[in-house]
Backbone as CSV, one residue per row, in Angstrom:
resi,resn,N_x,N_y,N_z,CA_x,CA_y,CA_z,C_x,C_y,C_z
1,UNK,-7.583,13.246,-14.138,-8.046,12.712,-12.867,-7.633,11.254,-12.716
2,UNK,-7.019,10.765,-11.534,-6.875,9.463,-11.281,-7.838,9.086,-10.015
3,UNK,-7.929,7.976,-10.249,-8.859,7.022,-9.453,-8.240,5.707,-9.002
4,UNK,-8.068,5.837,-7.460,-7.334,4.478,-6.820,-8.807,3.837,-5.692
5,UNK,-8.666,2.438,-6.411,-10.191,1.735,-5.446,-9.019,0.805,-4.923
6,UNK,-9.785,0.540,-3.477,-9.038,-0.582,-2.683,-9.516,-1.487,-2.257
7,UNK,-9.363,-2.640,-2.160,-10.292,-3.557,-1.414,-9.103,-4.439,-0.991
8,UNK,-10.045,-5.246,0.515,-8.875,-6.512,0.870,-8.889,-6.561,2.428
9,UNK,-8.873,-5.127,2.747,-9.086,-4.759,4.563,-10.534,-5.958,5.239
10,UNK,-9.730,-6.088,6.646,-10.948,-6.632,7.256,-10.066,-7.221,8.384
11,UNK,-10.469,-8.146,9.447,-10.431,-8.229,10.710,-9.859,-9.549,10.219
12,UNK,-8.215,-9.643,11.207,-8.161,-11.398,10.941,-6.854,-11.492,12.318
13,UNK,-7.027,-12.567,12.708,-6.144,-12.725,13.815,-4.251,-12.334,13.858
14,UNK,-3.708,-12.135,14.911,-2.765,-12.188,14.943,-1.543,-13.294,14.395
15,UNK,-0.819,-13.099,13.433,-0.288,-14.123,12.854,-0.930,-14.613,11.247
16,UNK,-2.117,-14.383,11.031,-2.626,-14.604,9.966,-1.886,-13.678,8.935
17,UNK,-2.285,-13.821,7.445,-2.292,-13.086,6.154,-3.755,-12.532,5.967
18,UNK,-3.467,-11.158,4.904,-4.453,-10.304,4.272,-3.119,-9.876,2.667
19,UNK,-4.486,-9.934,2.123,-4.051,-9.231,0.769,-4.594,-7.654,0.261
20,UNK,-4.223,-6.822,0.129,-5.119,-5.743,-0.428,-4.574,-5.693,-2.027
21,UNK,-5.791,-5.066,-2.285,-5.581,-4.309,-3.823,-5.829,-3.123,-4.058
22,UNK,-5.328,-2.608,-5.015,-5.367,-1.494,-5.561,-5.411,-1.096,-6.834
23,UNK,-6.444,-0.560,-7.849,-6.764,-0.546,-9.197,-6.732,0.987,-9.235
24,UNK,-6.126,1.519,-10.466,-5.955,2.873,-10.409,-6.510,2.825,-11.791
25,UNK,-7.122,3.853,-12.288,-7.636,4.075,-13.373,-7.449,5.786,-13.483
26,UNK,-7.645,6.239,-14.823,-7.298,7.576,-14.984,-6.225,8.056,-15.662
27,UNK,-6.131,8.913,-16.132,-4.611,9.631,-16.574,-3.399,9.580,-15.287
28,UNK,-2.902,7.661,-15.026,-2.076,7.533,-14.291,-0.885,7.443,-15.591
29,UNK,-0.685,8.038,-16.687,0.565,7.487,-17.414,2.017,8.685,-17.080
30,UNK,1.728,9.647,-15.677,2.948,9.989,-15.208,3.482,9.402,-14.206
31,UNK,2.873,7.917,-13.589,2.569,7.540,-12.510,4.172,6.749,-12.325
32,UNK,5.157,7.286,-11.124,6.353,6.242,-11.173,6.324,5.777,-10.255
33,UNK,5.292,4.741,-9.711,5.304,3.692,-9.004,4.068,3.785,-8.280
34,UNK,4.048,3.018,-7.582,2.485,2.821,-6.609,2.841,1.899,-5.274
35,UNK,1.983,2.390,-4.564,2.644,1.965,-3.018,1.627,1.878,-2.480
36,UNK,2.195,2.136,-0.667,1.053,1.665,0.596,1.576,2.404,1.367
37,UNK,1.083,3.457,2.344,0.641,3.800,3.320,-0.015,3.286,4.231
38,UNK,0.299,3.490,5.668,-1.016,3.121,6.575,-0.734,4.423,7.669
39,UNK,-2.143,4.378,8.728,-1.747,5.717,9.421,-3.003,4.631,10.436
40,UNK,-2.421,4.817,11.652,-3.389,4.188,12.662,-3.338,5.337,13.778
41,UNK,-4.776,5.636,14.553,-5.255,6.435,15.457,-4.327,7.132,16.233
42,UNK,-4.333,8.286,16.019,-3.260,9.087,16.485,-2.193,9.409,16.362
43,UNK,-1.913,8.526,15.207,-0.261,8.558,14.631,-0.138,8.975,13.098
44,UNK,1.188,9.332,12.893,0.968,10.052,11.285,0.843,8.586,10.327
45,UNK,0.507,9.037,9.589,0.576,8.413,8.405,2.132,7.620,7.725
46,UNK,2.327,6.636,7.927,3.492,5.777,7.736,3.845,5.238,6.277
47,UNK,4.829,5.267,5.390,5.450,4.559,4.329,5.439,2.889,4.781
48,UNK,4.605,1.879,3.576,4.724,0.343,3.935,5.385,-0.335,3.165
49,UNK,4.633,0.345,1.798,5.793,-0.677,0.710,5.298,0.323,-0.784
50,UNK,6.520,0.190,-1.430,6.497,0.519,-3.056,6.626,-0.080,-4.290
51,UNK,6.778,0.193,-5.341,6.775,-0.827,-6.491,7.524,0.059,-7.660
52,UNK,8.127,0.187,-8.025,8.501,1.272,-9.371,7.424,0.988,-10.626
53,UNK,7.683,1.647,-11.368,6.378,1.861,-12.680,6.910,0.623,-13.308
54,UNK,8.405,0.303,-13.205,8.952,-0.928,-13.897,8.508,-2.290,-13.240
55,UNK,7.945,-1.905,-12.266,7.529,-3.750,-11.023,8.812,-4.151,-10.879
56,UNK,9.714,-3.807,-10.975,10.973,-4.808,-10.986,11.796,-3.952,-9.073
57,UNK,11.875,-2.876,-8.924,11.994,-2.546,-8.143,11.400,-2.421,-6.628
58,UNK,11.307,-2.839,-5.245,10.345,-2.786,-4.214,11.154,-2.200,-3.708
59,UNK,10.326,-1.406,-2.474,11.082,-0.877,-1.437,10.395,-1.064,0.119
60,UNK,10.669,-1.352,1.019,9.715,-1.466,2.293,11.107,-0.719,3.601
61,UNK,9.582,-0.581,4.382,10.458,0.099,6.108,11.314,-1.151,6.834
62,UNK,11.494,-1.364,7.407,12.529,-2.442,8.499,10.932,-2.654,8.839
63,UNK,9.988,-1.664,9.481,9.370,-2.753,10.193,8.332,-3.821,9.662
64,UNK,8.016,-3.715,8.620,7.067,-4.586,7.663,7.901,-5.606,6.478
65,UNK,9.632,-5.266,6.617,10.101,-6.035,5.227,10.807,-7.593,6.014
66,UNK,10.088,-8.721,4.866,10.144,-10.180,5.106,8.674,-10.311,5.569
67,UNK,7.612,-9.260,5.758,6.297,-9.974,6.363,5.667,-9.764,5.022
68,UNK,5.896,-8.024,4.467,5.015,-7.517,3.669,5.702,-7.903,2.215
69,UNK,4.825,-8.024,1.021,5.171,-8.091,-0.413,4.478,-7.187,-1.032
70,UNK,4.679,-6.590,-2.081,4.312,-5.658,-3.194,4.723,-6.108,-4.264
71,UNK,3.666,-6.213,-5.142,3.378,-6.231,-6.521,2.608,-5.478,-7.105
72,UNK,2.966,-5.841,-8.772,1.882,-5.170,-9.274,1.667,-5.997,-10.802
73,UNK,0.602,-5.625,-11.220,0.104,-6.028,-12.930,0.028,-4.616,-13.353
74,UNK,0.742,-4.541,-14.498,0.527,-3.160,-15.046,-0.568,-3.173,-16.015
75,UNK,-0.428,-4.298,-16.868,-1.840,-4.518,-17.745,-2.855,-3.910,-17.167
76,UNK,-3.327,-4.434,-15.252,-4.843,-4.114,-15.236,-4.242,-2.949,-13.983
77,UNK,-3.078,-1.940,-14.354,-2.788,-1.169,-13.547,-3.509,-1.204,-11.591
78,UNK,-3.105,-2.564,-11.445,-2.928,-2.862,-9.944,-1.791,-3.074,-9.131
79,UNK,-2.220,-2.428,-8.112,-1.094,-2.855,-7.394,-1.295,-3.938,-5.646
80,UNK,-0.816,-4.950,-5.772,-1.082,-5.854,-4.268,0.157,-5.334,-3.030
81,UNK,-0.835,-5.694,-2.096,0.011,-5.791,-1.067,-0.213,-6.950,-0.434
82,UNK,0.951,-8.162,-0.250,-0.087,-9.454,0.239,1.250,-8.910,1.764
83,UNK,0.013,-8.994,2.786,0.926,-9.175,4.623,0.497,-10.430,4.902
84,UNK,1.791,-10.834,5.414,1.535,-12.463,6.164,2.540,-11.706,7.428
85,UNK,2.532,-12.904,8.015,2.458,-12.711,9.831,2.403,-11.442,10.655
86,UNK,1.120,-11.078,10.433,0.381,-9.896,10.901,0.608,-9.510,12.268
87,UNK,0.824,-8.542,12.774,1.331,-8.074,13.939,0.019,-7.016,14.262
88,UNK,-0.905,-7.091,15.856,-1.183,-5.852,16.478,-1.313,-4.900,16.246
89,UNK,0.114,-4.505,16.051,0.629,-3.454,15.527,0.269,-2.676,14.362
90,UNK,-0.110,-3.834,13.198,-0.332,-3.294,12.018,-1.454,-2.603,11.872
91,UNK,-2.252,-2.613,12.949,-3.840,-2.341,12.929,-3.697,-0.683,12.514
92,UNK,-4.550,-0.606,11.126,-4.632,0.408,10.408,-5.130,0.956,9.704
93,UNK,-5.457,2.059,8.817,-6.214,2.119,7.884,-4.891,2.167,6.842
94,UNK,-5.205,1.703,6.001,-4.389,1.402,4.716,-4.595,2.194,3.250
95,UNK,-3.622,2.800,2.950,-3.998,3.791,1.446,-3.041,3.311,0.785
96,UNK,-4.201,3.372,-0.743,-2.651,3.380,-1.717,-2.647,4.806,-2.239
97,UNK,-1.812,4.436,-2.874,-0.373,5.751,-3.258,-0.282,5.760,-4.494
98,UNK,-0.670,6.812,-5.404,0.112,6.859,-6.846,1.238,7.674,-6.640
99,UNK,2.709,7.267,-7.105,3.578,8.797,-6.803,4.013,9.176,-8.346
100,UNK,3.773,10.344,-7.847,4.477,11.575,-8.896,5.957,11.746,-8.910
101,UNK,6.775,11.132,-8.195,8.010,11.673,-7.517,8.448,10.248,-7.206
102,UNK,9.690,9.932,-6.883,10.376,8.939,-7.035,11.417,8.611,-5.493
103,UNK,10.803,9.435,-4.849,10.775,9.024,-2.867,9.722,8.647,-2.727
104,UNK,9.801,7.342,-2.578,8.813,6.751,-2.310,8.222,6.304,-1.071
105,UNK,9.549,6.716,0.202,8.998,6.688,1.778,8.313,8.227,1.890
106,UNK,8.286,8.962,1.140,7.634,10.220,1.406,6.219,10.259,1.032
107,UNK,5.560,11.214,1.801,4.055,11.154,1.328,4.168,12.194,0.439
108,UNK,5.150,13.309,0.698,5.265,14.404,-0.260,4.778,14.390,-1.786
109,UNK,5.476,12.804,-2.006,6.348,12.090,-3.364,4.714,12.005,-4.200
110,UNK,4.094,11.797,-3.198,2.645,10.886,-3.671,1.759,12.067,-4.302
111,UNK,0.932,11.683,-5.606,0.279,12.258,-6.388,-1.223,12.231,-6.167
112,UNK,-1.610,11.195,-5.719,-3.107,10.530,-6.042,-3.288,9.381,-4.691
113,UNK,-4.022,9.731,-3.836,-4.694,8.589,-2.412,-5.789,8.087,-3.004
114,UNK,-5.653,6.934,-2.264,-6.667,5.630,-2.520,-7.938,6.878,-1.073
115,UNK,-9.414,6.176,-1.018,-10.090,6.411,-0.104,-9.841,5.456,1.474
116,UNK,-8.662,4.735,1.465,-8.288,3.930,2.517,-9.033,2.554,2.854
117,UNK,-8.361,1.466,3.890,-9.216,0.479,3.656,-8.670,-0.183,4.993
118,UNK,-9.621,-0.345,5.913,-9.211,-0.437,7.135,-8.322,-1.885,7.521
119,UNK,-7.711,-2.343,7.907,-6.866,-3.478,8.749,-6.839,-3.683,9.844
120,UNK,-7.501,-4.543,10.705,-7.063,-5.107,12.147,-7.137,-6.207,12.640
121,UNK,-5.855,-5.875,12.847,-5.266,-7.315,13.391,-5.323,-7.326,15.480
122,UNK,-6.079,-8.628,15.373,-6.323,-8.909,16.952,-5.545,-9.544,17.442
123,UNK,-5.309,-9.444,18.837,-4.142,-10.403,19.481,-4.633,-11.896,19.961
């Protein structure tokens, strides 16, 4: 069983930064990488950013890469997402991602969801 807790979501103006986290605990040692999802009202569920099991690798969409960063500490098996210049747009609920699989814009790929952690950004 794996276990992904999130914290970091919350209400902050347009243009501002938010950081989330993500702590996975559990029999994550098939785990090749850890990521972010978001899925806002009515729309599917979107790829934001990834990390390989190595941290040395990221991957992001066009529309979040230069705003969004991904990291991680493997020691305390976390993974960050710090967003700076927050867009409207981004307003979301936010999951992390353990993946099993090594497409990492796919949700397919993904092994293990966080319980989500809401984001909104006001204009």
């Amino acid at each position: 069983q794996v276990q992904l807790a999130e914290s970091g979501g919350g209400l902050v103006q347009a243009g501002e930064s938010l950081r989330l986290s993500c702590a996975a605990s559990g029999r994550t040692f098939s785990a090749v990488g850890m990521g972010w999802f978001r899925q806002a009202p009515g729309k599917e569920r979107e790829f934001v950013a990834a990390i390989d099991s190595s941290g040395r690798r990221t991957y992001y969409p066009d529309s979040v890469k230069g705003r969004f960063t991904i990291s991680s500490d493997n020691a305390k098996k976390t993974a960050y997402l710090q967003m700076s210049s927050l867009k409207p747009e981004d307003t979301a609920v936010y999951y992390c991602a353990l993946y099993r699989r090594g497409l990492y814009s796919s949700a397919g790929s993904v092994g293990s969801w966080g319980q989500g952690t809401q984001v909104t950004v006001s204009s």
